[in-house]
ChimeraX commands (.cxc) that place a marker at each C-alpha (Angstrom):
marker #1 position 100.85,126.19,104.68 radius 0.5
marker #1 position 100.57,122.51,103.51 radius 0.5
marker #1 position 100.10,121.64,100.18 radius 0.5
marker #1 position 97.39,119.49,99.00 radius 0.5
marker #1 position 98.75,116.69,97.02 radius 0.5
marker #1 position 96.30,116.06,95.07 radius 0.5
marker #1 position 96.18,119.80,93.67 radius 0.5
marker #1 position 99.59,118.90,92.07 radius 0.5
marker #1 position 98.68,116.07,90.14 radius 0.5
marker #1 position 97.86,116.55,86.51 radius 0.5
marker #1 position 94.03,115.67,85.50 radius 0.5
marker #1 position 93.03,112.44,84.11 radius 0.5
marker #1 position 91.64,114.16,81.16 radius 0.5
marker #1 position 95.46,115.69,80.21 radius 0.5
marker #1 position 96.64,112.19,80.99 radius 0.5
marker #1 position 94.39,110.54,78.17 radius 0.5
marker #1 position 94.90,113.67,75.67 radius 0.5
marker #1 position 98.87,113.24,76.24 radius 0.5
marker #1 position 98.58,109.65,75.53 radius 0.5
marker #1 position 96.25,110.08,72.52 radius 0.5
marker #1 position 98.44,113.02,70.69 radius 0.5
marker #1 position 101.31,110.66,71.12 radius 0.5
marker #1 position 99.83,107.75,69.60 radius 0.5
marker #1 position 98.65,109.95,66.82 radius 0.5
marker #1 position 102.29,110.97,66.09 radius 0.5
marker #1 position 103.34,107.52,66.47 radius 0.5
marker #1 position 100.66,106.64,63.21 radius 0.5
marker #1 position 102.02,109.07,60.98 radius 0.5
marker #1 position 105.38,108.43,61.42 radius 0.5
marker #1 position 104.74,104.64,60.30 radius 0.5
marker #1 position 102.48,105.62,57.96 radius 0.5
marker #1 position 105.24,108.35,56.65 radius 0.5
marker #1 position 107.78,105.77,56.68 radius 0.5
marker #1 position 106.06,102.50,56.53 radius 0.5
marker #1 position 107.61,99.02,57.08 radius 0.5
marker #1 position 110.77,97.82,55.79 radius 0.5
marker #1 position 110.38,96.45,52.21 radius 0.5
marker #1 position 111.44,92.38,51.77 radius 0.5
marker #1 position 115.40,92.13,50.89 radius 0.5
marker #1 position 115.35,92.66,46.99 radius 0.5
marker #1 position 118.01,91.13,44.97 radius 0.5
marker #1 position 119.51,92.48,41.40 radius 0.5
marker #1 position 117.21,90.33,38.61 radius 0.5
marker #1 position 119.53,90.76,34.71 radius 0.5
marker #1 position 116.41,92.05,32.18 radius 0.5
marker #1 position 118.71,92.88,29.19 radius 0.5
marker #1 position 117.30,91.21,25.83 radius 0.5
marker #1 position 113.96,89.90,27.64 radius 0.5
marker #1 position 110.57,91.54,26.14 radius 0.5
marker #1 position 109.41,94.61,27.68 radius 0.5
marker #1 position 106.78,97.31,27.61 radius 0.5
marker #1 position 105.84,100.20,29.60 radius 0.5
marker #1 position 107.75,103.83,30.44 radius 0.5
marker #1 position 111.97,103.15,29.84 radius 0.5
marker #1 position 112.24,105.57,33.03 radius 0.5
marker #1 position 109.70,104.05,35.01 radius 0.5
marker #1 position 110.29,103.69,38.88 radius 0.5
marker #1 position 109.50,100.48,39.14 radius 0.5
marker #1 position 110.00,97.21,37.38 radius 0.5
marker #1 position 107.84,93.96,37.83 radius 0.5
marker #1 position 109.15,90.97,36.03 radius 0.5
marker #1 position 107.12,87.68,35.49 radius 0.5
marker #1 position 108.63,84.37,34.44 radius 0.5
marker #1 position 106.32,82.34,32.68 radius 0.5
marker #1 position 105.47,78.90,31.30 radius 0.5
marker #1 position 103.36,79.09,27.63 radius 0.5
marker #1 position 101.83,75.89,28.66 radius 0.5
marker #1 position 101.79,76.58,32.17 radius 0.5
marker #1 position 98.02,77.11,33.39 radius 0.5
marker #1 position 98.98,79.17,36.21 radius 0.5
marker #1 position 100.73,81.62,33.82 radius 0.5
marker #1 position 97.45,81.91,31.78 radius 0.5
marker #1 position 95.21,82.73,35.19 radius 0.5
marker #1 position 97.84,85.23,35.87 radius 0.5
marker #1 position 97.74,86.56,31.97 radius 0.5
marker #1 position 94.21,86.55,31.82 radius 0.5
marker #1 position 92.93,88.05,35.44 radius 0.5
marker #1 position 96.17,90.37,36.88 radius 0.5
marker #1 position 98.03,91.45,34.10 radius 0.5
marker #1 position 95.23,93.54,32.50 radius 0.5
marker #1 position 94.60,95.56,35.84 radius 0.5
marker #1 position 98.40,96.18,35.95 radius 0.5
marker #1 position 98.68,96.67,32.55 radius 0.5
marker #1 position 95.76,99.78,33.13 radius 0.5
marker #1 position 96.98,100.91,36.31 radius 0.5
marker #1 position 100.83,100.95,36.51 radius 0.5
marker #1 position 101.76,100.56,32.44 radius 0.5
marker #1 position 99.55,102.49,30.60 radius 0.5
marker #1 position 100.33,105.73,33.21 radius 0.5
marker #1 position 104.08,105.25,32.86 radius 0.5
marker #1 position 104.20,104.11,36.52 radius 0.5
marker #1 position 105.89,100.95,35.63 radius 0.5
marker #1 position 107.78,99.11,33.04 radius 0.5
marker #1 position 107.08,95.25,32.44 radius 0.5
marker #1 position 109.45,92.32,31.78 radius 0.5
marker #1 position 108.53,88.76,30.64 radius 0.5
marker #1 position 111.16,85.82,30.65 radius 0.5
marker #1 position 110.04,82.82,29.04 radius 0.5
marker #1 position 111.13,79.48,30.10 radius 0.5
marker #1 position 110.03,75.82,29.30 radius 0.5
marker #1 position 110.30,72.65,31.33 radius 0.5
marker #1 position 106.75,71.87,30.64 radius 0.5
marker #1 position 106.61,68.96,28.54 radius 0.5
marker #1 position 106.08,69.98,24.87 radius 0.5
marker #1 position 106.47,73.49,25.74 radius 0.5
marker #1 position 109.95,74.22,24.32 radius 0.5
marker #1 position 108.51,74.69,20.51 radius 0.5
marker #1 position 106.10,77.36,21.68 radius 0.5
marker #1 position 108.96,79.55,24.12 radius 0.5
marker #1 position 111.02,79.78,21.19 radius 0.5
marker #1 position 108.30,80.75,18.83 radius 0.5
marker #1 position 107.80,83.93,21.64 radius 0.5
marker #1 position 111.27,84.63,20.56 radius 0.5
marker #1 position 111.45,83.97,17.03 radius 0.5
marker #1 position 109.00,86.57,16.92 radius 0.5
marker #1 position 110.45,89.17,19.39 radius 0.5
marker #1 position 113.78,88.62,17.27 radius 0.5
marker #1 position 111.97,88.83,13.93 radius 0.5
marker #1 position 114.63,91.30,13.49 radius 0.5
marker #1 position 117.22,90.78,15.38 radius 0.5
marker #1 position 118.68,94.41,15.34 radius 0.5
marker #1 position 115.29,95.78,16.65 radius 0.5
marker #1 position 113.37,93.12,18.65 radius 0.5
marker #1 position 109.78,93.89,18.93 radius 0.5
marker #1 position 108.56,94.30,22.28 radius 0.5
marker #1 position 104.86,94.78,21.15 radius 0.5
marker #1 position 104.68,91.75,19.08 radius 0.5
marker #1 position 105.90,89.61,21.84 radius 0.5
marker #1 position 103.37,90.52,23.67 radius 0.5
marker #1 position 100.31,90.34,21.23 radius 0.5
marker #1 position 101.24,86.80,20.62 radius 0.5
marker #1 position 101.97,85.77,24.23 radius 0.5
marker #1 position 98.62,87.47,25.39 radius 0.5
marker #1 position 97.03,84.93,21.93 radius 0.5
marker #1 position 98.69,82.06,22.99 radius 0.5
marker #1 position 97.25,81.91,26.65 radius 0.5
marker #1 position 93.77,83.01,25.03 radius 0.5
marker #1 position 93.50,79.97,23.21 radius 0.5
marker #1 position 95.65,77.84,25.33 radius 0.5
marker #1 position 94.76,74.48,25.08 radius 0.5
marker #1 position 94.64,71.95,27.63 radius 0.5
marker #1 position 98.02,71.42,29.58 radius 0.5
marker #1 position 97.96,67.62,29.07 radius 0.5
marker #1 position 97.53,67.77,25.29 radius 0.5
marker #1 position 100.72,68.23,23.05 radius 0.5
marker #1 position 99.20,71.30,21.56 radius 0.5
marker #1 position 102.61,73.33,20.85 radius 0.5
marker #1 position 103.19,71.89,17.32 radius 0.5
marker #1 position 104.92,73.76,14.07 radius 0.5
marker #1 position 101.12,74.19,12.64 radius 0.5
marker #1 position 99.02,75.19,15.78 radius 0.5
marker #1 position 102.07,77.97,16.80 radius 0.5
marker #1 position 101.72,79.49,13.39 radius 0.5
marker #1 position 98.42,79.34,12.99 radius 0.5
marker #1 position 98.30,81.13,16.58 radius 0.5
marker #1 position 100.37,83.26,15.15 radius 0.5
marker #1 position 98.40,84.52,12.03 radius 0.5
marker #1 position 95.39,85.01,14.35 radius 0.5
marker #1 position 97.39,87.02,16.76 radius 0.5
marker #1 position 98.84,89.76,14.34 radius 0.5
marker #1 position 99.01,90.35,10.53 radius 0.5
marker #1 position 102.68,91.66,10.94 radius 0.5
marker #1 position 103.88,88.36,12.15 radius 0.5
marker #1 position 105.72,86.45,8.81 radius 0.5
marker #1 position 104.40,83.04,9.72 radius 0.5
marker #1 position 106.82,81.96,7.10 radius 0.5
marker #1 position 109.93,82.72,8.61 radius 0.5
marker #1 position 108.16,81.89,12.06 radius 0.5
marker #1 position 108.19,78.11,10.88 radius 0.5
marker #1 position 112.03,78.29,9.72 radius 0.5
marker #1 position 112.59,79.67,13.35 radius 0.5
marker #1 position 110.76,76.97,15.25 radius 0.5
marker #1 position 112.14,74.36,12.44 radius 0.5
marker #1 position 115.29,75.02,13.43 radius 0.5
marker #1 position 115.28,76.16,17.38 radius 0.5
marker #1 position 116.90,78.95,16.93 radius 0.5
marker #1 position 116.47,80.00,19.77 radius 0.5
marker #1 position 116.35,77.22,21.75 radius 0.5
marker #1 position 119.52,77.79,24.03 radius 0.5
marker #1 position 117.99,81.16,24.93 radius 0.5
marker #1 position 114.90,79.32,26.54 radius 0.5
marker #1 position 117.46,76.58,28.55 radius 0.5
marker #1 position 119.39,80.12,29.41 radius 0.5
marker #1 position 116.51,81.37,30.86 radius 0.5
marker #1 position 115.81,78.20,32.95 radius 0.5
marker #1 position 119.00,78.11,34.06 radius 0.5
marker #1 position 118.94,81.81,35.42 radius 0.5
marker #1 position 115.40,81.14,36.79 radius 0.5
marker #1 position 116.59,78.39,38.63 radius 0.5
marker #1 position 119.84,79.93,39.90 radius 0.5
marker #1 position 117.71,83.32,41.15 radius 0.5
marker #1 position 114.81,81.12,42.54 radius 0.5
marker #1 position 117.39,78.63,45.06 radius 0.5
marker #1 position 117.43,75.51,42.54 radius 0.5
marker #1 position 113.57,74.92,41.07 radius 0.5
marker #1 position 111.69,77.18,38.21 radius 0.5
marker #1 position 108.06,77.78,38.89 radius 0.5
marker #1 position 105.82,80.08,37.15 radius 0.5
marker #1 position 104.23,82.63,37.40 radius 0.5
marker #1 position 106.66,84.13,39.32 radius 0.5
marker #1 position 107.12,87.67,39.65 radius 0.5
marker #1 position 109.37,90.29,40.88 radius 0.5
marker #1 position 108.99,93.96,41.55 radius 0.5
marker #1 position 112.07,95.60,41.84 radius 0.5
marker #1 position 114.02,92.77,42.66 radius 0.5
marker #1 position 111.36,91.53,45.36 radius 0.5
marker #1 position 109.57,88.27,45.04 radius 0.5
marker #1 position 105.89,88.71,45.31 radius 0.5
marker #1 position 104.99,85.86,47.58 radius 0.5
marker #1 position 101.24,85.84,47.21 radius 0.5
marker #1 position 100.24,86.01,43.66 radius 0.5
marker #1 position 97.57,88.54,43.84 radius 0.5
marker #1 position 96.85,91.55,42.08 radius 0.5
marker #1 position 96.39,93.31,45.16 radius 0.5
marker #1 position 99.57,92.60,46.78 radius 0.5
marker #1 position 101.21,93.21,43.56 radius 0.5
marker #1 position 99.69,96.99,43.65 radius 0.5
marker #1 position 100.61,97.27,47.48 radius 0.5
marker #1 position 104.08,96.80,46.70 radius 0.5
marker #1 position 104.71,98.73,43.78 radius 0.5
marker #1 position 102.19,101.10,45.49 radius 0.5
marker #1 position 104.87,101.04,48.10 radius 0.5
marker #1 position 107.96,101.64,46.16 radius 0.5
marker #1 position 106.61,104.36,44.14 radius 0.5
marker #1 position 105.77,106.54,47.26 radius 0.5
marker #1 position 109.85,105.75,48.57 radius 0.5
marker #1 position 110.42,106.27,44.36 radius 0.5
marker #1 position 111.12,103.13,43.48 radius 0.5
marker #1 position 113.83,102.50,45.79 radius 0.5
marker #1 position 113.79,99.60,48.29 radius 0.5
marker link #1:1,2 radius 0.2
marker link #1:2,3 radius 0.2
marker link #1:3,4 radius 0.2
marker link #1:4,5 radius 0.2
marker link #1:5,6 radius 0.2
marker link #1:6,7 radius 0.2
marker link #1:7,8 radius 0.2
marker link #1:8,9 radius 0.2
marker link #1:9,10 radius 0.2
marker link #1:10,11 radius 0.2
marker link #1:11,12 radius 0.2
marker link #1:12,13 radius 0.2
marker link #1:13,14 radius 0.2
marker link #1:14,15 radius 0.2
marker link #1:15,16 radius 0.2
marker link #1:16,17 radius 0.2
marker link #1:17,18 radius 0.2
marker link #1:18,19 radius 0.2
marker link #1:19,20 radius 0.2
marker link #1:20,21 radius 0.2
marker link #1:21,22 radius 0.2
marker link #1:22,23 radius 0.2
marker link #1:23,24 radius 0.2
marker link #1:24,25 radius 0.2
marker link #1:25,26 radius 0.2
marker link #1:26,27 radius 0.2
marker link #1:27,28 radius 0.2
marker link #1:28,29 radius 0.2
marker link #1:29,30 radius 0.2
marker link #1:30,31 radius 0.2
marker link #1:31,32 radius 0.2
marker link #1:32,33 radius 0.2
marker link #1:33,34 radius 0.2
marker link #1:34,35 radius 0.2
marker link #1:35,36 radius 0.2
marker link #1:36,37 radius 0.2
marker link #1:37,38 radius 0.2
marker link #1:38,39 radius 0.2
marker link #1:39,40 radius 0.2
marker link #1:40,41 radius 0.2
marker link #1:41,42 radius 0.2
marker link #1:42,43 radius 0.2
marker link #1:43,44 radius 0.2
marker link #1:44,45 radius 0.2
marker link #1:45,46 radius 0.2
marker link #1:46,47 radius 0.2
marker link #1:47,48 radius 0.2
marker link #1:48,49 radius 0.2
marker link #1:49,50 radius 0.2
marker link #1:50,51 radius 0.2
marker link #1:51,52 radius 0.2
marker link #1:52,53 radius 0.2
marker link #1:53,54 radius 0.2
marker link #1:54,55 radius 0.2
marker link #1:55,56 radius 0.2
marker link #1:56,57 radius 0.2
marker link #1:57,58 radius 0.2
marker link #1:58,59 radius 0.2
marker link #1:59,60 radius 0.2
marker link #1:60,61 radius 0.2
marker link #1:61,62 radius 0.2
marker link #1:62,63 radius 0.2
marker link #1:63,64 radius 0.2
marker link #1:64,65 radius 0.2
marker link #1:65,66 radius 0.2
marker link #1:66,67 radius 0.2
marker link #1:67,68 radius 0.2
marker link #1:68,69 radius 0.2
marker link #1:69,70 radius 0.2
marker link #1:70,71 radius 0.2
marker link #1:71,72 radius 0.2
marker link #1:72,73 radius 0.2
marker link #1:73,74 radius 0.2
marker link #1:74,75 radius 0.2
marker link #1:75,76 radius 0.2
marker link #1:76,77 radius 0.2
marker link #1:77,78 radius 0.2
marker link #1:78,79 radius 0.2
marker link #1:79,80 radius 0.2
marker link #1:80,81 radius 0.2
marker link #1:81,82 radius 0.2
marker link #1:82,83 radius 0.2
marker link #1:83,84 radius 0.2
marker link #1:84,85 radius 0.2
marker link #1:85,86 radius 0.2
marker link #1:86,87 radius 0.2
marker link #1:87,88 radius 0.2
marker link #1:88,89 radius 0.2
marker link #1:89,90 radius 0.2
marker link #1:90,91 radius 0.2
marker link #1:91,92 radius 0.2
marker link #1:92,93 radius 0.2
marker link #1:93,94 radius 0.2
marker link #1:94,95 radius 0.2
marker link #1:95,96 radius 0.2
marker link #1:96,97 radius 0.2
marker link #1:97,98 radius 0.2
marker link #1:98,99 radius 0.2
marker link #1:99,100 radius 0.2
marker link #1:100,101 radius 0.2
marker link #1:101,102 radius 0.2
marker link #1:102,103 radius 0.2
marker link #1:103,104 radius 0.2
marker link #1:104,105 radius 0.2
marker link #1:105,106 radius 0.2
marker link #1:106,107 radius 0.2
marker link #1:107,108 radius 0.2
marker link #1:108,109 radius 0.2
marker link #1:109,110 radius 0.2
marker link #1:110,111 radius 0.2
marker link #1:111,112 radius 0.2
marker link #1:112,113 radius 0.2
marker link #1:113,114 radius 0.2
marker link #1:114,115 radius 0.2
marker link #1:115,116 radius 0.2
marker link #1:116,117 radius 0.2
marker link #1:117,118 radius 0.2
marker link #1:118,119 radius 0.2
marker link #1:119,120 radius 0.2
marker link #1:120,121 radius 0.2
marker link #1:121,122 radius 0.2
marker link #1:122,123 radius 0.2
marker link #1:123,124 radius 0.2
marker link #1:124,125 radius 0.2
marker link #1:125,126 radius 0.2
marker link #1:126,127 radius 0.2
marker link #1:127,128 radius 0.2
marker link #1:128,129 radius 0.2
marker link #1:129,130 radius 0.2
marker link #1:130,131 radius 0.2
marker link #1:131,132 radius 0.2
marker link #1:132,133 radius 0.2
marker link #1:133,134 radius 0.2
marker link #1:134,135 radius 0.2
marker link #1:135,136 radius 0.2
marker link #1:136,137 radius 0.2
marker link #1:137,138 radius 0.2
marker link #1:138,139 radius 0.2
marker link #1:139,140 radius 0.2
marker link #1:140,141 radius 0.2
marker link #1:141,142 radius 0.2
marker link #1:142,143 radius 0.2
marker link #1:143,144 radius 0.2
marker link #1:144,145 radius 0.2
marker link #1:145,146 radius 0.2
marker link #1:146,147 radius 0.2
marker link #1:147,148 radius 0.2
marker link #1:148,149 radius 0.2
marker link #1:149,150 radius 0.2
marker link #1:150,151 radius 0.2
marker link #1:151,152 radius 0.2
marker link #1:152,153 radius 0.2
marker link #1:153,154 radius 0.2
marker link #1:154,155 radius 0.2
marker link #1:155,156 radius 0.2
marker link #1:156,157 radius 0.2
marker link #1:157,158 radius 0.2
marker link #1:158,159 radius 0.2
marker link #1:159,160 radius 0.2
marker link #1:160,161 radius 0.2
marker link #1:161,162 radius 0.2
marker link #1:162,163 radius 0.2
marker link #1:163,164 radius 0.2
marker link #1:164,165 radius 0.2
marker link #1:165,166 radius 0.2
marker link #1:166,167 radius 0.2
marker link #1:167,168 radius 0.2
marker link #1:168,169 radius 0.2
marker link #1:169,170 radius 0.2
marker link #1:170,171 radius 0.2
marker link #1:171,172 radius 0.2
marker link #1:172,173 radius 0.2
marker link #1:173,174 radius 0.2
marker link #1:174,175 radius 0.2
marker link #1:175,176 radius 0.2
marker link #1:176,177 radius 0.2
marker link #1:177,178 radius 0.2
marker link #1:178,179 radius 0.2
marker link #1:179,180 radius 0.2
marker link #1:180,181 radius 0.2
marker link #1:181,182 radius 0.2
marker link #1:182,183 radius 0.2
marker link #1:183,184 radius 0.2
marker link #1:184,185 radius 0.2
marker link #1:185,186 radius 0.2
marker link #1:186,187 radius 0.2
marker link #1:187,188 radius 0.2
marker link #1:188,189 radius 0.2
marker link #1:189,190 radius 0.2
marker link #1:190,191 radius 0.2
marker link #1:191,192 radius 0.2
marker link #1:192,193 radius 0.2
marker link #1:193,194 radius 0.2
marker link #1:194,195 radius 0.2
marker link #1:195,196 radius 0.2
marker link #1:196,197 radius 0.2
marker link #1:197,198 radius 0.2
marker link #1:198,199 radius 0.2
marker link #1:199,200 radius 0.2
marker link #1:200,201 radius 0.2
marker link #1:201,202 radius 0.2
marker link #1:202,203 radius 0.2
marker link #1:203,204 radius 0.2
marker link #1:204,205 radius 0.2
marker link #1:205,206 radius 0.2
marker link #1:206,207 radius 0.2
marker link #1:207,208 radius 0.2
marker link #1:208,209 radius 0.2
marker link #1:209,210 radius 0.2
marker link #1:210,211 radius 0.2
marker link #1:211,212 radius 0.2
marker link #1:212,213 radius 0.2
marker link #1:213,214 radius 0.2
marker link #1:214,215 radius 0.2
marker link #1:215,216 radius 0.2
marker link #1:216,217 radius 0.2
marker link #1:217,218 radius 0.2
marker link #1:218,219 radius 0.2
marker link #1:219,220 radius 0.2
marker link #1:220,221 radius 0.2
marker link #1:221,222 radius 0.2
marker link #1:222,223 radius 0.2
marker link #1:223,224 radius 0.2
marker link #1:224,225 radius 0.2
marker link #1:225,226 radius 0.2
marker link #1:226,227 radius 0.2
marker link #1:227,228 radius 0.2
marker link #1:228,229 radius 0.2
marker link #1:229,230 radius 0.2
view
């Protein structure tokens, strides 16, 4: 008896199912795994101001400019959202470095750290940041030489009542911690290829290339579901 051949040859309707069940698999195994995360590289945070969860998963660090008008967009418009969404639920854990090449600029980065270092022995991460988030508030034009012993006090006294605007000015007076700032332009540079911009920022080692909040969340979105590990 001869066969019919076309009896033997599976249904277009299998065919299409076959392919779709296949391409479904395919999804959720990217979507299980996802893409491979940029190259990260090791960024040093110890003695730079920080706030958020000590055990968090994830880390995004920010170098910024106090006169830099970039740094104040990014202050003023992303940090609050990742502030709520990643800080404040113990998600993440925030790092500022302050540098200065701006001209002017160097009084006001070491006032950030005459006040983190009030007290040296316990440096006050909160402070840092009520004054920082005051200074790009009121930021003044870039142009102008705002950053002067009287307008960083001043900025100072409206920012906190727990700030000793008296031993502020002896700290500014005498730079004290001036060679911290030109540290942290140094390591800036040397992590960035050679040239210091700002804002830049890092999550878990990996440079955000669009400054965004929502490719910020995507990533740390994306190294929270792999646990924080690139």
């Amino acid at each position: 008896m001869q066969r019919n051949v076309l009896e033997e040859r599976p249904p277009k309707t299998l065919i299409w199912v076959t392919i779709a069940i296949f391409v479904l698999i395919m999804g959720m195994m990217l979507s299980l795994f996802g893409e491979k995360l940029p190259e990260a590289i090791t960024i040093s945070t110890k003695g730079q101001p920080t706030i958020g969860y000590p055990k968090a998963p994830v880390q995004v660090v920010v170098f910024k400019e106090p006169k830099c008008i970039n740094c104040k967009e990014f202050n003023d418009n992303i940090y609050p959202k990742i502030k709520e969404d990643f800080i404040d639920t113990n998600k993440v854990k925030y790092t500022v470095i302050p540098v200065s090449f701006l001209p002017g600029s160097m009084p006001a980065a070491t006032s950030l750290l005459c006040v983190y270092y009030a007290d040296p022995l316990y440096p006050n991460n909160e402070l840092f940041f009520t004054y920082l988030d005051y200074m790009y508030d009121h930021q003044p034009p870039e142009h102008l030489d705002w950053a002067t012993l009287d307008k960083l006090t001043q900025m100072a006294h409206s920012a906190s009542p727990a700030i000793n605007t008296q031993k502020l000015r002896k700290c500014i007076e005498r730079e004290t911690y001036r060679v911290k700032i030109e540290q942290n332009n140094s390591y800036g540079r040397k992590i960035m290829g050679g040239t210091l911009s700002t804002p830049t920022v890092y999550v878990n080692g990996i440079l955000v290339k669009e400054l965004s909040y929502s490719a910020i969340q995507k990533l740390i979105n994306e190294l929270l579901e792999q646990k924080g590990v690139n």
